[in-house]
C-alpha positions as CSV (number, residue, x, y, z in Angstrom):
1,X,-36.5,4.4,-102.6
2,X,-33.4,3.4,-104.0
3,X,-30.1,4.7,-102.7
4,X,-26.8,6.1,-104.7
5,X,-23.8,3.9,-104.1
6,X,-20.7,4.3,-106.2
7,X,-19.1,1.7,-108.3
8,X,-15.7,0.4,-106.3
9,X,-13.0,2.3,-106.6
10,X,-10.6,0.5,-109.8
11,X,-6.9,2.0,-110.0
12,X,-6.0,2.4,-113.6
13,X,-2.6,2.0,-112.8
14,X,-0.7,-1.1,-111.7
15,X,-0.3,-1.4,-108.4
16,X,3.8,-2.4,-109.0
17,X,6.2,0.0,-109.8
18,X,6.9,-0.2,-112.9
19,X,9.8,-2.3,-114.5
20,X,12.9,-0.8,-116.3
21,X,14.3,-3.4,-118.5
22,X,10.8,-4.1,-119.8
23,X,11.3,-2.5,-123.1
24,X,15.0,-4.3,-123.3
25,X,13.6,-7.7,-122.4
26,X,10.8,-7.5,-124.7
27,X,13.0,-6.4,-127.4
28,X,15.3,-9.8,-126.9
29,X,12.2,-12.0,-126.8
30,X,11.3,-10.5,-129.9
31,X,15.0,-10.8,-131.6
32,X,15.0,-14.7,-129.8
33,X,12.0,-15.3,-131.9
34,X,13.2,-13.6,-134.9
35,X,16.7,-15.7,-135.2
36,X,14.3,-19.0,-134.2
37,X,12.1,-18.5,-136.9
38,X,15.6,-17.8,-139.4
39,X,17.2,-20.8,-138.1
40,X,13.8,-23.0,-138.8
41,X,13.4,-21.7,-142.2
42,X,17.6,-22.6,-143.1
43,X,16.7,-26.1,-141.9
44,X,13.6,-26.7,-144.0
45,X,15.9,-24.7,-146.9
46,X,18.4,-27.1,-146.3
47,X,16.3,-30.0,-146.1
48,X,14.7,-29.4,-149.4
49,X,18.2,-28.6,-150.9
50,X,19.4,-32.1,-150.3
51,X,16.5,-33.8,-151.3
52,X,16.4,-32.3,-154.6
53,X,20.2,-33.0,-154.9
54,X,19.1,-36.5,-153.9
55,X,15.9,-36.4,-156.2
56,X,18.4,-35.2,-159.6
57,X,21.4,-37.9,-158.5
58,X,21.2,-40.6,-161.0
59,X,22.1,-43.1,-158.6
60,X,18.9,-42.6,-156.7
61,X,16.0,-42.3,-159.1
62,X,14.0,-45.7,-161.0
63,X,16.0,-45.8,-164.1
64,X,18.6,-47.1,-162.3
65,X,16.5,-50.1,-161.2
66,X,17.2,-53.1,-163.4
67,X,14.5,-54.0,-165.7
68,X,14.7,-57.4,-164.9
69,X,13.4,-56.2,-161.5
70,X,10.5,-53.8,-162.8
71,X,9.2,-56.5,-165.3
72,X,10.0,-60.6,-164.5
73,X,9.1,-61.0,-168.3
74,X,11.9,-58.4,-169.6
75,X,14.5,-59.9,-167.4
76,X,14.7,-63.4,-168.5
77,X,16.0,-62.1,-171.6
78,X,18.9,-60.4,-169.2
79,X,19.0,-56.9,-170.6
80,X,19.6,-53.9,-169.0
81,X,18.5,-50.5,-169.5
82,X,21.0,-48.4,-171.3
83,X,22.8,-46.2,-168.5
84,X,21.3,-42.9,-167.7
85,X,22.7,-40.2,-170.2
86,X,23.7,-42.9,-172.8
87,X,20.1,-43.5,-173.7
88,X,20.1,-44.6,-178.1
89,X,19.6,-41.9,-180.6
């Protein structure tokens, strides 16, 4: 014959008091985060800003390789390529 026994007791509340500033520090975890995640996406903003400022800079793209470097057969005759932006029309 089987016997009734009931379940241990469980409180449903914490056994701690609970804490005041709880809502305040969660709130600056959250606004930590928040300025982290800002500051990340300046820096990858900023990143891709100077590299496409370095991408468009004449200076730093192939055209202003010499040809003789591109093609040995070109350079023997020792021409250059026209500088960028005074290309023949």
């Amino acid at each position: 014959m089987a016997t009734y026994t009931p379940p241990p007791y469980f409180p449903q509340s914490s056994l701690a008091p609970p804490d005041k500033n709880r809502y305040t520090k969660f709130k600056l975890v959250v606004a930590a985060a928040i300025l982290l995640l800002l500051l990340l996406l300046g820096g990858v903003g900023v990143g891709i800003w100077y590299l496409v400022t370095y991408w468009s800079n004449p200076t730093h793209s192939s055209r202003s390789i010499p040809v003789s470097v591109m093609s040995p057969g070109f350079g023997r005759i020792g021409r250059m390529p026209p500088p960028r932006g005074q290309l023949d029309r």
